[in-house]
C-alpha positions as CSV (number, residue, x, y, z in Angstrom):
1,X,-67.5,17.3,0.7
2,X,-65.2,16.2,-2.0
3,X,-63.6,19.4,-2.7
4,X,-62.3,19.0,1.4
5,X,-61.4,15.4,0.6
6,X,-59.4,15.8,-2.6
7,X,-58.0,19.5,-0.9
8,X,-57.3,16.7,1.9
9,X,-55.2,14.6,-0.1
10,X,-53.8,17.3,-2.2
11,X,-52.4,18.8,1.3
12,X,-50.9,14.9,1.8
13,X,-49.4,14.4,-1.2
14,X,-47.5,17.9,-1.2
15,X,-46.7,17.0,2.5
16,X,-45.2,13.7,1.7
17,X,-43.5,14.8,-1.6
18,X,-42.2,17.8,0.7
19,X,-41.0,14.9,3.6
20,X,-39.8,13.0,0.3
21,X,-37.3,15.7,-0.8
22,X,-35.8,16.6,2.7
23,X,-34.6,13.1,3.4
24,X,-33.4,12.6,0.0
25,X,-31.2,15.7,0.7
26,X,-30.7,14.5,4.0
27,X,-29.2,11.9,2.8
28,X,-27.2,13.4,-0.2
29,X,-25.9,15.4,2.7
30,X,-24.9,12.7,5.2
31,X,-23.1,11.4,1.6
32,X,-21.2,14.3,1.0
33,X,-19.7,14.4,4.6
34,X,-18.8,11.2,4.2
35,X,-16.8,12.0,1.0
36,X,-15.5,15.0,2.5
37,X,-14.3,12.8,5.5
38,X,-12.5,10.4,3.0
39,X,-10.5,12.8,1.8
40,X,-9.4,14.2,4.9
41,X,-11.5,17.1,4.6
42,X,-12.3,17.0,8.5
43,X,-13.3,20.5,8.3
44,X,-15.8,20.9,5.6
45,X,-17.0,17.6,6.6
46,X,-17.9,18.5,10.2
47,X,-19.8,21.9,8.3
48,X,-21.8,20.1,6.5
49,X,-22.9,17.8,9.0
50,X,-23.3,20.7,11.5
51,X,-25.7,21.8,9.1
52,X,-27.8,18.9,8.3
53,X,-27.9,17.9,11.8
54,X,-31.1,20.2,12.8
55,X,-32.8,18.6,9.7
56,X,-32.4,14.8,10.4
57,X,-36.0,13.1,11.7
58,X,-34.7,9.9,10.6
59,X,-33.2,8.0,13.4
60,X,-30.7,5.5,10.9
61,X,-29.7,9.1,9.3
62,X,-29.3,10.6,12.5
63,X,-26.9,7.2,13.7
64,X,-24.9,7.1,10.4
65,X,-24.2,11.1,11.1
66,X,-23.2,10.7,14.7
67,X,-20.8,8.2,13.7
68,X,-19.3,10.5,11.2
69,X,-19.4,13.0,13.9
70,X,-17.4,10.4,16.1
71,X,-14.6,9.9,13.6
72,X,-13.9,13.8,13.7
73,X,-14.0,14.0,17.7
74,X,-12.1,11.5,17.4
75,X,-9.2,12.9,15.1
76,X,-9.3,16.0,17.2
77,X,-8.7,14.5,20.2
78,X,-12.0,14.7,21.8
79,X,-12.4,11.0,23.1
80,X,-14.7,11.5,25.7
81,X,-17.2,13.2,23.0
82,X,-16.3,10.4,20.2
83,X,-16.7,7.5,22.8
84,X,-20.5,8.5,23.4
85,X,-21.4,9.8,19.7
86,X,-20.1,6.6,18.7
87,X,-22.0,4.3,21.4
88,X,-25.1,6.1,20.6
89,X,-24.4,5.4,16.9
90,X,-24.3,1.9,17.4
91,X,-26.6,1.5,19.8
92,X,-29.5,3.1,17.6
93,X,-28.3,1.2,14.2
94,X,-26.4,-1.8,15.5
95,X,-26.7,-3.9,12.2
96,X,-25.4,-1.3,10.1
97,X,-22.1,-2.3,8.5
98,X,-20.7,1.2,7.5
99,X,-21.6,2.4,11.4
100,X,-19.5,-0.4,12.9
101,X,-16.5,0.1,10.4
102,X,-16.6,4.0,11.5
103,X,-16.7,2.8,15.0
104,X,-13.8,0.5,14.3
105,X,-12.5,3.4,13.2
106,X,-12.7,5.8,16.0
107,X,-11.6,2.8,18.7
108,X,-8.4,2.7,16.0
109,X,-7.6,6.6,16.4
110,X,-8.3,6.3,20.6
111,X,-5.0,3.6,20.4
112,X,-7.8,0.5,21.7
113,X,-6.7,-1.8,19.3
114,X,-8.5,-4.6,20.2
115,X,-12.1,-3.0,20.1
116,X,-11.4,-1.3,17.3
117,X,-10.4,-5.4,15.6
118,X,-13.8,-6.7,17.5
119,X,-16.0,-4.0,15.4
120,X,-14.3,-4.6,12.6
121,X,-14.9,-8.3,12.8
122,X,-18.9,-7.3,13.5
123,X,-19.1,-5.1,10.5
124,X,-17.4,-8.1,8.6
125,X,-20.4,-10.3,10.0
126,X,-23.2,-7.5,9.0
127,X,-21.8,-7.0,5.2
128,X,-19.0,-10.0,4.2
129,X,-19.1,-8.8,0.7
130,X,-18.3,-4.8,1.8
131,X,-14.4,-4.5,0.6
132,X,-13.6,-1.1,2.2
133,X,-14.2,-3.3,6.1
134,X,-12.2,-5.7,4.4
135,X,-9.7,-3.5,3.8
136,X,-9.4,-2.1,7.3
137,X,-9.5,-5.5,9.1
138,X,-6.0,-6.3,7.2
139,X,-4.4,-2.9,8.0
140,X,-5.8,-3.4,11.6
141,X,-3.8,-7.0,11.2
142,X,-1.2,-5.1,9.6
143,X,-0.4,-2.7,12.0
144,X,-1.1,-4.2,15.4
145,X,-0.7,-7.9,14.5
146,X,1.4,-9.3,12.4
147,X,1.7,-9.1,8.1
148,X,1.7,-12.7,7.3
149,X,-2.0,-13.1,9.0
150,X,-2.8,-9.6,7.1
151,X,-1.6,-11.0,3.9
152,X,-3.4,-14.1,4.6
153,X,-6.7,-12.5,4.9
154,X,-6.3,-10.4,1.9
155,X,-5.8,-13.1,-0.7
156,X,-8.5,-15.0,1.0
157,X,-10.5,-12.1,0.0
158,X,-9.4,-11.7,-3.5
159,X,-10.3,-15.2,-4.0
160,X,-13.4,-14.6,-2.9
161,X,-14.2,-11.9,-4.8
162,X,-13.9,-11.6,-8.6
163,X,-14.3,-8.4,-10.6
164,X,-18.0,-9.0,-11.8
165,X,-19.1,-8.5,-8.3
166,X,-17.0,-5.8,-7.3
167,X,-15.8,-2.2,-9.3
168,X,-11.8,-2.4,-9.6
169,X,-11.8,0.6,-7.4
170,X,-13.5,-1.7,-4.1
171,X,-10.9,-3.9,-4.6
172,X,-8.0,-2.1,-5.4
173,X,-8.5,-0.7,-2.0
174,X,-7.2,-4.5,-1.0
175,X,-4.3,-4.6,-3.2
176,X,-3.0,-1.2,-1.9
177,X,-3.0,-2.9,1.7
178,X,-1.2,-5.8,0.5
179,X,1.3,-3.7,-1.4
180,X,1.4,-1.5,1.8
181,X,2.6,-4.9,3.6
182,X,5.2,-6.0,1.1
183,X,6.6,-2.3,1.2
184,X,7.1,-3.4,5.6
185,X,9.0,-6.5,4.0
186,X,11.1,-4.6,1.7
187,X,9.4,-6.3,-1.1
188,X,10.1,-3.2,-3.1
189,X,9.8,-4.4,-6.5
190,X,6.4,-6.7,-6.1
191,X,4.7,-3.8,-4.2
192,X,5.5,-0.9,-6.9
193,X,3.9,-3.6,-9.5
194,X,0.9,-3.5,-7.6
195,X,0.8,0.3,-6.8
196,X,1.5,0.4,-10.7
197,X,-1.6,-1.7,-11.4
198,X,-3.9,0.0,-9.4
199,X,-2.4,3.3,-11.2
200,X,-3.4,1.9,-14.9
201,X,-7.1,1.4,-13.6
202,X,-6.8,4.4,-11.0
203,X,-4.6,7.0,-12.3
204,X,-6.0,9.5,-9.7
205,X,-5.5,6.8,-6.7
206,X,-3.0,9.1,-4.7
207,X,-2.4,6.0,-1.9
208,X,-1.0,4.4,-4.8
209,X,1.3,7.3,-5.6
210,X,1.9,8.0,-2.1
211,X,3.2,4.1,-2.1
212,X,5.1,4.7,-5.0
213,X,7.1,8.0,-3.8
214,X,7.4,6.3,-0.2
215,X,9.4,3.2,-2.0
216,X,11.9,6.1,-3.5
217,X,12.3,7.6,-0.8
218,X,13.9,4.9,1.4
219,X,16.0,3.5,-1.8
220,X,17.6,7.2,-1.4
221,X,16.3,8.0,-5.0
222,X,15.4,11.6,-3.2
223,X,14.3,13.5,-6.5
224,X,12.1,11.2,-8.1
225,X,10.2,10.6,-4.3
226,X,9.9,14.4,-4.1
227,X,8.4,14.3,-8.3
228,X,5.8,11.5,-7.1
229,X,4.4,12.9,-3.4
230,X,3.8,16.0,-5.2
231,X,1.7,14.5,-7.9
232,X,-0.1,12.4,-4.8
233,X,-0.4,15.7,-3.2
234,X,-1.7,17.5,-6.1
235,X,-4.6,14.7,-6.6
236,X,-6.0,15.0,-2.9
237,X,-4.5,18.2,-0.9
238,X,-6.2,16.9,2.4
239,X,-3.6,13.3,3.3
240,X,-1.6,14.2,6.2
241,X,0.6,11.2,5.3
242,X,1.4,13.1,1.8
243,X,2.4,16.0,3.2
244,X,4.5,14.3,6.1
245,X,6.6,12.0,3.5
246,X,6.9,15.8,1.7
247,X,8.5,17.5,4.5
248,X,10.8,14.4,4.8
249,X,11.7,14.9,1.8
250,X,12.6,18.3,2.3
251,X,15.1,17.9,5.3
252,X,17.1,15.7,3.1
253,X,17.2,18.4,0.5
254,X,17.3,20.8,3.6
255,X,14.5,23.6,2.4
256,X,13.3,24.4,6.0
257,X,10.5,26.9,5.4
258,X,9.4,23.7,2.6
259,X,9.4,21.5,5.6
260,X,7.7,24.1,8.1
261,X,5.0,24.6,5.3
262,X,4.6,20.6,4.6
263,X,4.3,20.1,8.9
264,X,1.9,22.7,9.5
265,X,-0.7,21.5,6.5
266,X,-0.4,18.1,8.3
267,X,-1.1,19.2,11.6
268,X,-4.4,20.8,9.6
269,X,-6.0,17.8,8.0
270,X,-4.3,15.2,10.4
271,X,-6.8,12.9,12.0
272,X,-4.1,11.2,13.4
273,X,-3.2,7.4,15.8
274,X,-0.6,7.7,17.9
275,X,1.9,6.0,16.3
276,X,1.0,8.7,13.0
277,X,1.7,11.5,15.8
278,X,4.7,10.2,16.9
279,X,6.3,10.3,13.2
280,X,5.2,13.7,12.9
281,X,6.7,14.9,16.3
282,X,10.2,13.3,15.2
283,X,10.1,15.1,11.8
284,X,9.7,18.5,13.8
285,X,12.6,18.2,16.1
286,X,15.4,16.7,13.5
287,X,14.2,19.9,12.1
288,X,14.3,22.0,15.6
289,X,11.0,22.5,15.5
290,X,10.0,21.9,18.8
291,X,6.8,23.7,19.3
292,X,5.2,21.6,16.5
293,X,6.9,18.4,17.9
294,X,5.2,19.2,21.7
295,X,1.8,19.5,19.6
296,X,2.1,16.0,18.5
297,X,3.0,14.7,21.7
298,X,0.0,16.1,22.8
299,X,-2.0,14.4,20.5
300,X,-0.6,11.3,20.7
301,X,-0.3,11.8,24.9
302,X,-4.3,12.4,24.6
303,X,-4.8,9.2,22.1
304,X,-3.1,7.0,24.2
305,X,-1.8,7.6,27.9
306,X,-0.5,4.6,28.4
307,X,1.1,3.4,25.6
308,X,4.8,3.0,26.2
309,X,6.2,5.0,22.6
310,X,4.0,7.9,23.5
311,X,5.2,8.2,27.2
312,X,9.0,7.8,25.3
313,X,8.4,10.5,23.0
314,X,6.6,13.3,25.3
315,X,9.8,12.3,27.7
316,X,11.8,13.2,25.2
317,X,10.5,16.4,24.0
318,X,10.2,17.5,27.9
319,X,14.1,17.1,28.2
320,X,14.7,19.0,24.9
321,X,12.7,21.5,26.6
322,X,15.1,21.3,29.7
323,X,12.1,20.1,31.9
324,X,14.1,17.4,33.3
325,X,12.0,16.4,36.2
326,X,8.8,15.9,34.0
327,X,11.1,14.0,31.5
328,X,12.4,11.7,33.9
329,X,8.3,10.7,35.1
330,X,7.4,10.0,31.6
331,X,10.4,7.6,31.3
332,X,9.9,5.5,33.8
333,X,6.1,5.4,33.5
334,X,7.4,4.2,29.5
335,X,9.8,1.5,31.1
336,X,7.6,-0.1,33.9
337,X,5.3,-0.7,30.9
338,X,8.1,-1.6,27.9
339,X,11.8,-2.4,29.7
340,X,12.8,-2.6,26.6
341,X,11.5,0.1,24.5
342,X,13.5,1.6,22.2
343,X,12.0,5.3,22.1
344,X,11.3,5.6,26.1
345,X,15.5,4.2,26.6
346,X,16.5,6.8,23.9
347,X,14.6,9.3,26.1
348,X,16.5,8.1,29.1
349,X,19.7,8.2,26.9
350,X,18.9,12.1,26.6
351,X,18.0,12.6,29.8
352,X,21.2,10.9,31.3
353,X,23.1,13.1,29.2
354,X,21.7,16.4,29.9
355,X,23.1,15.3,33.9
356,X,26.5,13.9,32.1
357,X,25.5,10.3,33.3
358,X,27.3,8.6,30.8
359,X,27.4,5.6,32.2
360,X,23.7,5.5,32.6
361,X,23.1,6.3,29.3
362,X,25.4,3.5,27.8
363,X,23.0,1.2,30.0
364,X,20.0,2.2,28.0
365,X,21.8,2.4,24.5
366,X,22.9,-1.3,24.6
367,X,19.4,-1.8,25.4
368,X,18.4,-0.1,22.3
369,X,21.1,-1.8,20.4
370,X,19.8,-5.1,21.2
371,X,16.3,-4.9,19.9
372,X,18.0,-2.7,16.7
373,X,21.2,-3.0,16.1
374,X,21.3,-0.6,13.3
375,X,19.3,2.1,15.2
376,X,20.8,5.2,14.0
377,X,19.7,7.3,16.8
378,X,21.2,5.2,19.3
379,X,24.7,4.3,17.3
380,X,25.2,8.0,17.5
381,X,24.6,8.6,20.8
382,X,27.0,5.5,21.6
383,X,29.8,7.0,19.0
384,X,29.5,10.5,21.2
385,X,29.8,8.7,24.4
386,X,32.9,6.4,22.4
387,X,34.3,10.0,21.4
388,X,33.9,11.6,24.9
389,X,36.2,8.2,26.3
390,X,38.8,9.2,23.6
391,X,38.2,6.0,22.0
392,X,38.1,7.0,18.4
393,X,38.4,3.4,16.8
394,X,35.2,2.2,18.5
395,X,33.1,5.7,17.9
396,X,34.1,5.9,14.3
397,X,32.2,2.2,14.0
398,X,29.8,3.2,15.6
399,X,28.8,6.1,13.7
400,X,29.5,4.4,10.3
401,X,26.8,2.4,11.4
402,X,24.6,5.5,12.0
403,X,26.0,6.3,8.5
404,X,24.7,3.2,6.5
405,X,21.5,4.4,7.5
406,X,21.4,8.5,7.3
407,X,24.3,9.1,4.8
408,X,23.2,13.0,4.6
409,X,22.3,13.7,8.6
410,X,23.8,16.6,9.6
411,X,24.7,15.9,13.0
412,X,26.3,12.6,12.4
413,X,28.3,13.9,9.4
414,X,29.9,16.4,12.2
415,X,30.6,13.9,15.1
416,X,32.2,11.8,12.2
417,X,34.5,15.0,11.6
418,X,34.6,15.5,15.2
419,X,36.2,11.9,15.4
420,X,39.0,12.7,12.6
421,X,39.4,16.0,14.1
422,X,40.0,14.6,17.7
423,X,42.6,11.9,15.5
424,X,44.1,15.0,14.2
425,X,43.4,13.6,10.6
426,X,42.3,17.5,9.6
427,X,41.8,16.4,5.4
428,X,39.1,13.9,6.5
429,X,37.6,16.0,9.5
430,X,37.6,19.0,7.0
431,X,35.8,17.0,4.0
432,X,33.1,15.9,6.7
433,X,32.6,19.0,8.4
434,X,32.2,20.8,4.9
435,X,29.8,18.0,4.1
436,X,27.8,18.5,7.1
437,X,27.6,22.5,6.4
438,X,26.2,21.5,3.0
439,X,23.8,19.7,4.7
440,X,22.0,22.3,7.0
441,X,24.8,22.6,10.0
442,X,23.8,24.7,12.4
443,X,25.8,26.7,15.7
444,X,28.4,28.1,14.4
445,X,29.2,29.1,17.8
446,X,28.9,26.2,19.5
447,X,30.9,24.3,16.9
448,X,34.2,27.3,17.6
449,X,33.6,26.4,21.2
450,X,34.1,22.6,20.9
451,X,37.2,21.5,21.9
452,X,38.5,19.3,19.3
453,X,38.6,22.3,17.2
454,X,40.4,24.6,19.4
455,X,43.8,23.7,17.3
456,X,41.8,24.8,13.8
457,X,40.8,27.8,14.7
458,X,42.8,29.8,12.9
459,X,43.1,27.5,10.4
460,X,42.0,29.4,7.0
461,X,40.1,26.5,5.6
462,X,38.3,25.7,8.3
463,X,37.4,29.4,8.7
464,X,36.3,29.2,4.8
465,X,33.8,26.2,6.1
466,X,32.1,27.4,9.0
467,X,31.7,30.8,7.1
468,X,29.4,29.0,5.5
469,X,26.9,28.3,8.1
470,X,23.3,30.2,7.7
């Protein structure tokens, strides 16, 4: 009798060391995804969770893996599947912090702002002292609200917490929002101090480098902004945002198989918002990438249906793509919901002039101009327009203003040579067109069959130029 009771509790114990040892990997496992997910390692993330999943008994492990799962349907694309992962999530471990900041996160990448702020503000309740929600509530504020309530928030927070409670990397994670905010207010100076704080503690932190190289690149100090995103790059491969500000880069230096190379890892790891997928889709077509730029419209069509930027930009690509008809519905869908949006009136701008309704598209460009003045998409298209009139005084200001902000863009360098050359100024319209050529000119056809060249055409220097053209 006692060698079947202690065989008994021998059986037990091996049983419950056995039960012991699979949720402990269980949950190692369900850690690592999460890491991998960090990183922007959908991929390997969504393998190891596809692996674990047949294991989990455990009904928190199973909620905190369906969450994870959520965030990758989500950055996919698959809304429909994140929307009920993440409800079943939530509804089978609704007081766990980490759950309702991943489903914060998934509302975030489906474009519904204000869900995604009201789990947020839950997960806040659950876990007040958790600094990685923190730090998501102010970029939510950031983003979709407005930065002084985001800036607000965050020193409230840093007052709150001192380091003794918190590792410097929990709150680091604050003072890279902030910095992220002062970088929107051109406070260039305060926010590389910060990014270079975070680097002293953090010298792996590639947000902060990615900060840092973002800050070069729009003071124009192109070399040292290609130096830094490469270092971000080389400490985490997987941030879309990285490689994006890389192939931006490149189009200034104008190394298009760099920029193909730097778009297509993006579109790989890119678990992406809307307004993310826009950025990427203009990045393709200033580099006449169009196939890439109607993927990202797609994405950011899927995200969001009905958010005015996205209906502007899908409009757009459709008229590049000489599908005027579809163009035209995706613009006025954009306009009943944003009259004034900037990126659905360029699109009517294009449209308007692919049927030579100039008039029409001067309408929407003063639009444009009203909301930005210095919009250097629409000061060009209102110099063209200018230059089409034969009113060369008013085009040449307006594509100086283009100039201010694009000094090396191809196409405006050559309408500006365009404008000399209509003025018959040939020394300036040759030093722009050569400086256009240098800068990735393309057409060398097109640019013999424009008319205000007609007279330079035989012209040995110009034929020296355009010789040059790839």
């Amino acid at each position: 009798m006692k060698k079947i009771f202690f065989s008994f509790i021998y059986i037990l114990f091996i049983f419950v060391f056995i039960q012991g040892c699979s949720n402990k990997q269980v949950s190692e496992q369900i850690e690592l995804a999460q890491k991998q997910l960090e990183c922007g390692a959908t991929v390997d993330s969504d393998k190891t969770i596809e692996n674990i999943l047949p294991k989990v008994k455990n009904k928190k492990d199973l909620a905190k893996i369906l969450s994870l799962k959520a965030e990758i349907s989500a950055g996919k694309g698959f809304f429909e599947n994140a929307r009920e992962e993440i409800r079943i999530a939530v509804a089978t471990n609704p007081n766990n912090a980490q759950i309702r900041r991943q489903s914060a996160n998934v509302y975030l990448k489906m474009g519904d702002i204000s869900r995604a702020l009201s789990e947020i503000n839950k997960a806040n309740d659950i876990s007040s002292d958790d600094l990685s929600i923190s730090a998501l509530k102010i970029y939510i504020y950031s983003k979709f609200y407005d930065n002084y309530t985001a800036l607000y928030e965050a020193r409230n927070i840093l007052r709150e917490h001192s380091e003794c409670k918190h590792t410097i990397e929990d709150l680091n994670q604050i003072y890279l929002q902030i910095a992220d905010i002062l970088v929107e207010e051109k406070e260039f100076a305060k926010a590389k101090n910060i990014y270079d704080d975070i680097l002293k503690y953090e010298p792996n932190n590639d947000k902060a480098l990615l900060g840092i190289a973002n800050i070069y690149y729009i003071k124009k100090n192109i070399k040292k902004a290609e130096e830094v995103v490469l270092k971000a790059i080389d400490k985490n491969v997987f941030n879309p945002q990285s490689h994006l500000l890389a192939s931006q880069i490149y189009y200034l230096q104008n190394k298009p198989q760099k920029i193909k190379k730097e778009l297509e890892i993006a579109l790989n790891y890119n678990c992406t918002t809307p307004a993310l997928a826009i950025e990427h889709g203009f990045v393709c077509l200033k580099n006449k990438d169009i196939e890439t730029a109607e993927k990202f419209a797609n994405i950011a069509l899927n995200s969001a249906p009905n958010n005015a930027d996205v209906l502007g930009f899908v409009a757009t690509v459709s008229t590049i793509k000489d599908h005027i008809k579809q163009a035209q519905q995706y613009a006025q869908r954009a306009l009943e919901l944003e009259p004034n949006n900037i990126i659905a009136n360029i699109a009517e701008t294009e449209i308007a002039f692919k049927t030579m309704n100039f008039q029409k598209a001067e309408e929407h460009l003063k639009i444009c101009l009203k909301q930005d003045e210095n919009s250097v998409i629409a000061n060009t298209y209102m110099a063209r327009i200018r230059l089409i009139q034969n009113n060369t005084r008013d085009a040449e200001m307006f594509i100086d203003k283009a100039l201010i902000n694009a000094p090396h863009d191809q196409i405006i360098l050559y309408f500006k040579s365009c404008i000399y050359a209509q003025k018959s100024d040939k020394i300036r319209a040759f030093v722009y067109l050569k400086k256009a050529v240098e800068n990735g000119l393309k057409g060398k056809r097109n640019i013999k069959m424009d008319k205000v060249w007609q007279k330079y055409l035989n012209d040995r220097e110009f034929q020296e130029i355009i010789s040059k053209i790839q």
